[in-house]
Each structure stands twice: as structure tokens, then as C-alpha cells.
N, CA and C of each residue as an Amber inpcrd file, in Angstrom:
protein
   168
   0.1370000 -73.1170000  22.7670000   0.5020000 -74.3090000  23.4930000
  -0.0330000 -75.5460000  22.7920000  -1.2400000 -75.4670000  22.4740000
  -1.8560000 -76.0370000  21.6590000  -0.7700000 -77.5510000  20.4090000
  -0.7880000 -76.1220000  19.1280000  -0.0020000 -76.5620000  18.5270000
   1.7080000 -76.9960000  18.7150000   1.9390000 -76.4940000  19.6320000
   3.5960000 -77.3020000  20.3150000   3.3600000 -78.8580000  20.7420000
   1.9540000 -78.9660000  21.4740000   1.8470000 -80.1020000  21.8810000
   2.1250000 -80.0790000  23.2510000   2.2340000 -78.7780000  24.0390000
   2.5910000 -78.5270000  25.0660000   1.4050000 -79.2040000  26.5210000
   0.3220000 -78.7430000  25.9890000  -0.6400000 -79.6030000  27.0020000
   0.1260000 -80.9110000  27.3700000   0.0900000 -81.7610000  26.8330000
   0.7830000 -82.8960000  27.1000000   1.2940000 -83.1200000  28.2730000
   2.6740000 -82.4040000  28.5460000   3.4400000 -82.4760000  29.5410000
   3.0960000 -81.6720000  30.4610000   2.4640000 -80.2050000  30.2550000
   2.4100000 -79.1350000  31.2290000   1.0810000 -78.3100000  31.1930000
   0.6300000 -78.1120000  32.4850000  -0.6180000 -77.1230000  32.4510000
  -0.3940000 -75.3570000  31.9490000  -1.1950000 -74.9270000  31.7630000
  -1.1820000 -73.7150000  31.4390000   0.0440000 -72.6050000  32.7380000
  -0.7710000 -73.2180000  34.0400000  -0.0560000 -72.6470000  35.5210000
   1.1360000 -72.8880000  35.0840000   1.6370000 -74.4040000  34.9270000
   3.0160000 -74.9130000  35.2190000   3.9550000 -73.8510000  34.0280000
   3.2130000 -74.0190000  32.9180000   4.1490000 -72.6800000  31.7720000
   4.4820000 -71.4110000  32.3350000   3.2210000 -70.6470000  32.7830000
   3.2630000 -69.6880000  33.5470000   4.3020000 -69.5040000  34.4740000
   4.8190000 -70.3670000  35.8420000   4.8540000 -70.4190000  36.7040000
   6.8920000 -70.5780000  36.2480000   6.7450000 -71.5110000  35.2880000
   8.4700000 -71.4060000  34.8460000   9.1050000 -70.5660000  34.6680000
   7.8640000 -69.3780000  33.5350000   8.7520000 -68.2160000  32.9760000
   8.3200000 -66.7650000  33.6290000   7.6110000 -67.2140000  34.9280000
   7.8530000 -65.8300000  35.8750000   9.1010000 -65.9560000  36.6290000
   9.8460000 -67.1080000  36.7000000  10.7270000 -66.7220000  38.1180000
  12.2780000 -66.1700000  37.1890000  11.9580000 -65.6660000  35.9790000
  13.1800000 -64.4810000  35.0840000  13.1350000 -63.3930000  36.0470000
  14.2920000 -63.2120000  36.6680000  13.8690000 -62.0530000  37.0710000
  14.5560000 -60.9560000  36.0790000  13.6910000 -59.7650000  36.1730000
  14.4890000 -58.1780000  35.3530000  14.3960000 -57.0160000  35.4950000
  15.3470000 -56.6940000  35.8560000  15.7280000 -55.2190000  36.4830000
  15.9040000 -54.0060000  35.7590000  15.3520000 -52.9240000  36.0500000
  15.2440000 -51.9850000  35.0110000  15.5790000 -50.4050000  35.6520000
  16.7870000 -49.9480000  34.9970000  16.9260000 -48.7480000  36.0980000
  16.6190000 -47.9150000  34.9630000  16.6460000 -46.5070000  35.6660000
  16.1010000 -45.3520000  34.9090000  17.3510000 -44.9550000  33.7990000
  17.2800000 -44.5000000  32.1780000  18.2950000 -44.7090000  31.9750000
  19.0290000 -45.0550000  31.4810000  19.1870000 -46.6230000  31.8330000
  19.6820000 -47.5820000  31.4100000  19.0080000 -48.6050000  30.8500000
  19.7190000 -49.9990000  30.6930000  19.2290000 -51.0290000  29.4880000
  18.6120000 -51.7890000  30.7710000  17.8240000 -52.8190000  30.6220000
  17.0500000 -53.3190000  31.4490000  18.0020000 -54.8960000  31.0680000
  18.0850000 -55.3070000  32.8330000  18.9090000 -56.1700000  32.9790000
  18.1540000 -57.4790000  33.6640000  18.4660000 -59.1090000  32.5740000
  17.5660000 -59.9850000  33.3920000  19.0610000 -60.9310000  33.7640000
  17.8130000 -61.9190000  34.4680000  18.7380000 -62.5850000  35.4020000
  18.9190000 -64.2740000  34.3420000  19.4350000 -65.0060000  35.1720000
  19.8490000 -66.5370000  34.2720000  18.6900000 -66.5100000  33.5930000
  18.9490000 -67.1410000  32.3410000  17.6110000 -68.1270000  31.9900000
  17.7220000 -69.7160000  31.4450000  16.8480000 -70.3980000  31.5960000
  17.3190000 -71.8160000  32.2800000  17.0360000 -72.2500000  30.9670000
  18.0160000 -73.5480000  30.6830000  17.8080000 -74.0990000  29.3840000
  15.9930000 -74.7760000  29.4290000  15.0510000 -74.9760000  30.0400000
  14.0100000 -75.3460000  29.9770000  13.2220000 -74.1580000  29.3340000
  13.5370000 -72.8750000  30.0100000  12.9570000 -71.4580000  29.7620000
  13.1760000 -71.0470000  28.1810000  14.6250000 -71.6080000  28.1550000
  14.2330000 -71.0270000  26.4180000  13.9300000 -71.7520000  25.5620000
  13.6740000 -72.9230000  25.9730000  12.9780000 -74.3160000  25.0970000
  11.6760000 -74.1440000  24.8720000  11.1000000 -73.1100000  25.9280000
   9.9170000 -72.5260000  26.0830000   9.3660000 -71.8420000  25.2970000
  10.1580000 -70.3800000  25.1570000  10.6030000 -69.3060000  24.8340000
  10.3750000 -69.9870000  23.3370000  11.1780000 -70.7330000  22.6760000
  11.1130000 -70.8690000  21.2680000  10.0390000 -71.7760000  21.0620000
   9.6440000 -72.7710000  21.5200000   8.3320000 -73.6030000  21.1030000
   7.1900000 -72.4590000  21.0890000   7.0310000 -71.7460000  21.5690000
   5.7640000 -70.6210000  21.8030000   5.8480000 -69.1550000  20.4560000
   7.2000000 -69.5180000  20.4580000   7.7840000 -68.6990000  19.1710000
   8.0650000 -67.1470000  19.6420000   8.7990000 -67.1560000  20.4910000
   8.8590000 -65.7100000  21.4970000  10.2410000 -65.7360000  21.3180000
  10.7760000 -64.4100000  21.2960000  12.0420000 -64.2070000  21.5920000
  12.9500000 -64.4440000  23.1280000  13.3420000 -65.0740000  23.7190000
  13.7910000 -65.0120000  25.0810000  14.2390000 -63.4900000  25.2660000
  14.1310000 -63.1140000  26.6390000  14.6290000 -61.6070000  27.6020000
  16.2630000 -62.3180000  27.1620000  16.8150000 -61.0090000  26.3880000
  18.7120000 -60.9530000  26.3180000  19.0760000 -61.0570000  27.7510000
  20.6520000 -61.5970000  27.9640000  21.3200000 -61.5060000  29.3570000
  21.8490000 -60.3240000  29.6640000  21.2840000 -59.2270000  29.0450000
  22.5850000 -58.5280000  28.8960000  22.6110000 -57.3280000  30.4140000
């Protein structure tokens, strides 16, 4: 967070708190399925250098 410069705008919670409400479903089986993800979430997702959860 640090180096993004992320402090700035957002607390540690507030990061947290964005990229729990992904939701993802996982049946036995099968491919594990998430829900929307919000253009803020993957702005996230890539400043932190993480791959975003696929839609699939």
C-alpha cells in the first residue's frame, strides 16, 4: 500500500473492507464462481499487483 501511495486516500480497513464484499462460490467439482467486480476493485487488484478473482 505503501508504495502505491495508497495510504493517502484509504485506511488499511477501508482496502480490506472493498475487496471482501467479492463474493465466491465454490461447488464440489466444479470451477469456483465469483460475483461482479467493481471497477474500483480491480484498480485495487492491480495497484497491489494481484491478479483479480476471473468472472467466470
Amino acid at each position: 500500500m505503501s508504495d502505491q501511495k495508497l495510504y493517502k486516500t484509504m485506511t488499511m480497513q477501508e482496502l480490506i473492507d472493498d475487496l471482501d464484499i467479492i463474493e465466491c462460490f465454490g461447488h464440489s467439482g466444479h470451477r469456483t464462481h465469483c460475483g461482479e467486480i467493481s471497477k474500483k476493485q480491480k484498480l485495487l487488484y492491480a495497484a497491489l499487483g494481484v491478479e483479480a478473482p476471473s468472472l467466470v
